[in-house]
C-alpha positions as a Markdown table, in Angstrom:
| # | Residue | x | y | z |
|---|---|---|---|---|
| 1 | Unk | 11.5 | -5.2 | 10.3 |
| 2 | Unk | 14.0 | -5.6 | 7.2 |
| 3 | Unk | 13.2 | -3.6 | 4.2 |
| 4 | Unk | 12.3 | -6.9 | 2.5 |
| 5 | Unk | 9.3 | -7.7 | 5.0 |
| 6 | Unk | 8.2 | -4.0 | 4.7 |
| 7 | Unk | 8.2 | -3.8 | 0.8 |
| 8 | Unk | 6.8 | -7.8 | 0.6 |
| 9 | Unk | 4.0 | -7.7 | 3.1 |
| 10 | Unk | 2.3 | -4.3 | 1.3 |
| 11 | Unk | 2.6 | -6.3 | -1.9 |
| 12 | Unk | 1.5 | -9.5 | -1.2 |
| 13 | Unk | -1.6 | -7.9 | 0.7 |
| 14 | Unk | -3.0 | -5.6 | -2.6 |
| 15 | Unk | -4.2 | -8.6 | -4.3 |
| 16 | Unk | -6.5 | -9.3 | -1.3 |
| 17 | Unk | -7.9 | -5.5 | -0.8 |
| 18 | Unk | -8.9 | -5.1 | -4.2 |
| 19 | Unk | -10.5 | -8.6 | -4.6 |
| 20 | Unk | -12.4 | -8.3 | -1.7 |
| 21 | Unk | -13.7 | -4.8 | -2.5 |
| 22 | Unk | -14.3 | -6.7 | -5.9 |
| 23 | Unk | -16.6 | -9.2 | -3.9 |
| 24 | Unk | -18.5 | -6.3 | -2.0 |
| 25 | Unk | -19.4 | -4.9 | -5.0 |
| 26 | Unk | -20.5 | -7.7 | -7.0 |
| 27 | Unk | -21.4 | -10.1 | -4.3 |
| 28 | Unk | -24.3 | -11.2 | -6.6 |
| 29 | Unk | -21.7 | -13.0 | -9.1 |
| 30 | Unk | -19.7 | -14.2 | -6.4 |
| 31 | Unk | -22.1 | -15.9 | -4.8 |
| 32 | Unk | -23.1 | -18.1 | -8.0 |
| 33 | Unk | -20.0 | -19.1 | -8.2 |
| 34 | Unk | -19.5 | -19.9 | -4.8 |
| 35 | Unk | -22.3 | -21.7 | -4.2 |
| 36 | Unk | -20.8 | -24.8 | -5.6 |
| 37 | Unk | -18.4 | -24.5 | -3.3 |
| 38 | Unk | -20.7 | -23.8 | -0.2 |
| 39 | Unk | -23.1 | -25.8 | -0.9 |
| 40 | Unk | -20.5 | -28.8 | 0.2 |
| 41 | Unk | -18.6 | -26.9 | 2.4 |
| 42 | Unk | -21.3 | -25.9 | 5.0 |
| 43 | Unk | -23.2 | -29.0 | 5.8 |
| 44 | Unk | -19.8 | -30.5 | 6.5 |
| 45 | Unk | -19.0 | -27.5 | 8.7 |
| 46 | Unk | -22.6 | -27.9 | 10.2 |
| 47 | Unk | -22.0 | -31.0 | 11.1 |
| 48 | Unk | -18.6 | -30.7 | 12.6 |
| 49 | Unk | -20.3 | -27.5 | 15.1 |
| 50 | Unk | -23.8 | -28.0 | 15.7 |
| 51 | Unk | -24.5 | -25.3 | 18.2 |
| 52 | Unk | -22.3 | -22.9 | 15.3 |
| 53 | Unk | -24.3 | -20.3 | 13.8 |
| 54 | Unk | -22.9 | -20.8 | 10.2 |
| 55 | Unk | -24.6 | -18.8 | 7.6 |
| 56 | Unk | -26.0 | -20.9 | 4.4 |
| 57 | Unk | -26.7 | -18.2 | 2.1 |
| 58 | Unk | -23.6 | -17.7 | -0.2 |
| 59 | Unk | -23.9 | -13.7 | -0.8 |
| 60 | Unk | -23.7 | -14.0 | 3.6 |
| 61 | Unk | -20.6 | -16.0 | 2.7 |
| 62 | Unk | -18.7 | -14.5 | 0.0 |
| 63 | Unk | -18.9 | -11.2 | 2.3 |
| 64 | Unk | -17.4 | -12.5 | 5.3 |
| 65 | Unk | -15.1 | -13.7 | 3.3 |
| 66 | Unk | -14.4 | -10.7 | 1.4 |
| 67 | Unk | -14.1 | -8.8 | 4.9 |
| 68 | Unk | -12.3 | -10.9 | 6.1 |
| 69 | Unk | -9.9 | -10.8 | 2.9 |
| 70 | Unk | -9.6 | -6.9 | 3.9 |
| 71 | Unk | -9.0 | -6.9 | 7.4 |
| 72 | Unk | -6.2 | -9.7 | 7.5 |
| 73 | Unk | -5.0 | -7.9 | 4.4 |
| 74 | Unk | -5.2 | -4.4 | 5.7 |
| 75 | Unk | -3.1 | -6.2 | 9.0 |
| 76 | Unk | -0.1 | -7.8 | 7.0 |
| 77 | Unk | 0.3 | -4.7 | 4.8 |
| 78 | Unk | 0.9 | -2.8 | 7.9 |
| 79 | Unk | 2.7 | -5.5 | 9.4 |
| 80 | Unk | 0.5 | -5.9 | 12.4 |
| 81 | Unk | 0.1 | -9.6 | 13.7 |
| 82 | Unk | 1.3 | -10.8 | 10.3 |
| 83 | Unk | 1.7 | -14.7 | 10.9 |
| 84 | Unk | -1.9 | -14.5 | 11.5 |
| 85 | Unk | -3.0 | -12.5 | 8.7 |
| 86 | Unk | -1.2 | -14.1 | 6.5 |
| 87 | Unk | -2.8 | -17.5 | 8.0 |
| 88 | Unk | -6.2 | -16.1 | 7.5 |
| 89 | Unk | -5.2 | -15.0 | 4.4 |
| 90 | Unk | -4.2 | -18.3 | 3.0 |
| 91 | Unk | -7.3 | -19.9 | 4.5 |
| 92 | Unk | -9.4 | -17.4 | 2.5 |
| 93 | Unk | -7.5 | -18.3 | -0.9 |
| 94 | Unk | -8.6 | -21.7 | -0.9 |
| 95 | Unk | -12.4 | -21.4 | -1.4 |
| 96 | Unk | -11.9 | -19.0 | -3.1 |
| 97 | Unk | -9.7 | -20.5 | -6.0 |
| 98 | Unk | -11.9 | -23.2 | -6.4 |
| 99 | Unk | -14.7 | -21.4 | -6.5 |
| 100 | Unk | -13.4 | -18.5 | -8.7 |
| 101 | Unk | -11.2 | -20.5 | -11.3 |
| 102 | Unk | -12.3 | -24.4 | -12.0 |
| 103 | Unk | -10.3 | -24.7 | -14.9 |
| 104 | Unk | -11.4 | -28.2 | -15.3 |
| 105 | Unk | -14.8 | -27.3 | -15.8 |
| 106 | Unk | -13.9 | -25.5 | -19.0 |
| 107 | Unk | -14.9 | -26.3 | -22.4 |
| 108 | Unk | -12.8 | -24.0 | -24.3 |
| 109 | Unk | -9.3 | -23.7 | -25.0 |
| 110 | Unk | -9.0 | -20.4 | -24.3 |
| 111 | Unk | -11.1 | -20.0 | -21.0 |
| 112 | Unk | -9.5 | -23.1 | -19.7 |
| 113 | Unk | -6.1 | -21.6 | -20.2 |
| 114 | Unk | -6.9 | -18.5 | -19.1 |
| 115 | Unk | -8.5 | -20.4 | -15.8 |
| 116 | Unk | -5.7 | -22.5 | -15.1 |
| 117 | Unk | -3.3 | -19.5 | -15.2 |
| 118 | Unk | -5.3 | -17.7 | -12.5 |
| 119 | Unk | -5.5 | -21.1 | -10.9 |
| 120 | Unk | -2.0 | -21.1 | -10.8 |
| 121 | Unk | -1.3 | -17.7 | -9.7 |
| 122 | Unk | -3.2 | -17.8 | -6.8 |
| 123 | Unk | -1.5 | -20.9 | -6.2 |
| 124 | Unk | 1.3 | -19.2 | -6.0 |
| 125 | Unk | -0.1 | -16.2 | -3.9 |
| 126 | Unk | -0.6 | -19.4 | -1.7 |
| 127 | Unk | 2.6 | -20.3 | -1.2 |
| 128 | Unk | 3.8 | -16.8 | 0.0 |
| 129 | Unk | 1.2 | -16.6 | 2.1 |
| 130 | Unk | 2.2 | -19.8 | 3.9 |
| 131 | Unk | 6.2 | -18.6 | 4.3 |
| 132 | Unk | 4.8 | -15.1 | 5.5 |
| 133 | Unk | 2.9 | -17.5 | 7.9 |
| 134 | Unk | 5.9 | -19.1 | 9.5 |
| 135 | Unk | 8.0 | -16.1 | 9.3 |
| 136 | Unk | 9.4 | -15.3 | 12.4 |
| 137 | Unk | 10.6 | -12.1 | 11.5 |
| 138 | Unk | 14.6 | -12.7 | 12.2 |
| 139 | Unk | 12.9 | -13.7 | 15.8 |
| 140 | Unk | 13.2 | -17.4 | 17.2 |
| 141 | Unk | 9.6 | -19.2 | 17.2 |
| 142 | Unk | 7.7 | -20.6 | 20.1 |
| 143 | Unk | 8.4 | -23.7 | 19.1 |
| 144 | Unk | 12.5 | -22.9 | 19.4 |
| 145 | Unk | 12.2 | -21.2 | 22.7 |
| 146 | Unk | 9.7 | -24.4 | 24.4 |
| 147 | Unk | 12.9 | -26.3 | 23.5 |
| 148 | Unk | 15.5 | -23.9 | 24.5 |
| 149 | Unk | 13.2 | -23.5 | 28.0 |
| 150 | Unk | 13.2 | -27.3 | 28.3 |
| 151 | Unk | 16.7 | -27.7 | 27.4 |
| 152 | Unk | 18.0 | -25.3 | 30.1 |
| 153 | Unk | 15.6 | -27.0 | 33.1 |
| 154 | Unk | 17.4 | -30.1 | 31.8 |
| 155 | Unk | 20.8 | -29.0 | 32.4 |
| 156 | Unk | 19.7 | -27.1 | 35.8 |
| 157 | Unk | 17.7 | -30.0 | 37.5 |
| 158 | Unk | 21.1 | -31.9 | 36.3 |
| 159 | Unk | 23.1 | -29.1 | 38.4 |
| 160 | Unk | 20.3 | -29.1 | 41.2 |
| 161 | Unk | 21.4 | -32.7 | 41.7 |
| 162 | Unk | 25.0 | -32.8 | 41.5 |
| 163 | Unk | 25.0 | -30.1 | 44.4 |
| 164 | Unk | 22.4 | -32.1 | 46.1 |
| 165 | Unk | 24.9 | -35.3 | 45.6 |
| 166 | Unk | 27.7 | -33.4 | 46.9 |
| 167 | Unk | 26.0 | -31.7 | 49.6 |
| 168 | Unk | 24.9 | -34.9 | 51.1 |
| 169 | Unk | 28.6 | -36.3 | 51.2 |
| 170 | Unk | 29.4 | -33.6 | 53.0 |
| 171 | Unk | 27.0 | -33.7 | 55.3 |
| 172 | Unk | 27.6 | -37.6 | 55.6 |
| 173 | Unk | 31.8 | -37.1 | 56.2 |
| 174 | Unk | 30.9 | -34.7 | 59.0 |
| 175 | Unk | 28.3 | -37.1 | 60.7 |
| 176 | Unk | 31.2 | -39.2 | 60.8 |
């Protein structure tokens, strides 16, 4: 791991431990403001996985959430299975913008300024998020190596064949 990844990851994770202890201890206040959010959210999700037991209650919500906020936080700080902290990390963010910071909800100035900046901050927490999710750390991706793989059957089976060709000429000139 370069020094960048070990000094990024730490850094880019805080912001997600200390708001989700935040949400532990005042679930209560998250939830009113998430329920605007969950309340659309869930009987979509509902309906997309029947059998699923989702929880409806927002304080249910806004915990999971917030654990979940630690534990893929607690992972990319310590750079354990980072692509997919930093996944789950992102997927947390969203919700939780829009529930946390409507800025066009505001009435005043001020609030709606100060809204819109945290809109825009975690917006930008966002898009780190999603390069930390496709970092590869200096390593090729799966998607690199499927085509590498294929690549190199290609040019085998190619080889497998010439011989093949040749062999049977061979074999042909001496039946003659």
């Amino acid at each position: 791991m370069t020094i960048t990844r070990l000094l990024a990851r730490p850094m880019l994770a805080t912001i997600f431990v200390a708001g989700g202890i935040n949400a532990i201890r005042n679930t209560e206040a998250h939830a009113v403001k998430a329920k605007k959010i969950t309340d659309r959210v869930v009987p979509k999700v509902q309906q997309a996985a029947p059998g699923a037991p989702i929880p409806t209650d927002p304080q249910t919500l806004v915990r999971i959430n917030a654990g979940a906020q630690i534990l893929a936080a607690a992972a990319l700080a310590t750079g354990r299975a980072p692509r997919l902290s930093a996944t789950v990390l992102a997927a947390s963010l969203v919700p939780t913008t829009l529930a946390g910071h409507p800025f066009w909800e505001e009435s005043d100035p001020q609030a709606k300024a100060a809204q819109r900046l945290q809109f825009m901050k975690n917006t930008s927490i966002l898009g780190g998020l999603l390069l930390a999710g496709v970092d590869t750390d200096g390593r090729p991706g799966l998607a690199w190596r499927a085509r590498r793989a294929a690549a190199d059957v290609r040019r085998e089976a190619k080889q497998v064949a010439k011989d093949a060709r040749r062999e049977a000429k061979l074999a042909k000139a001496q039946l003659t």
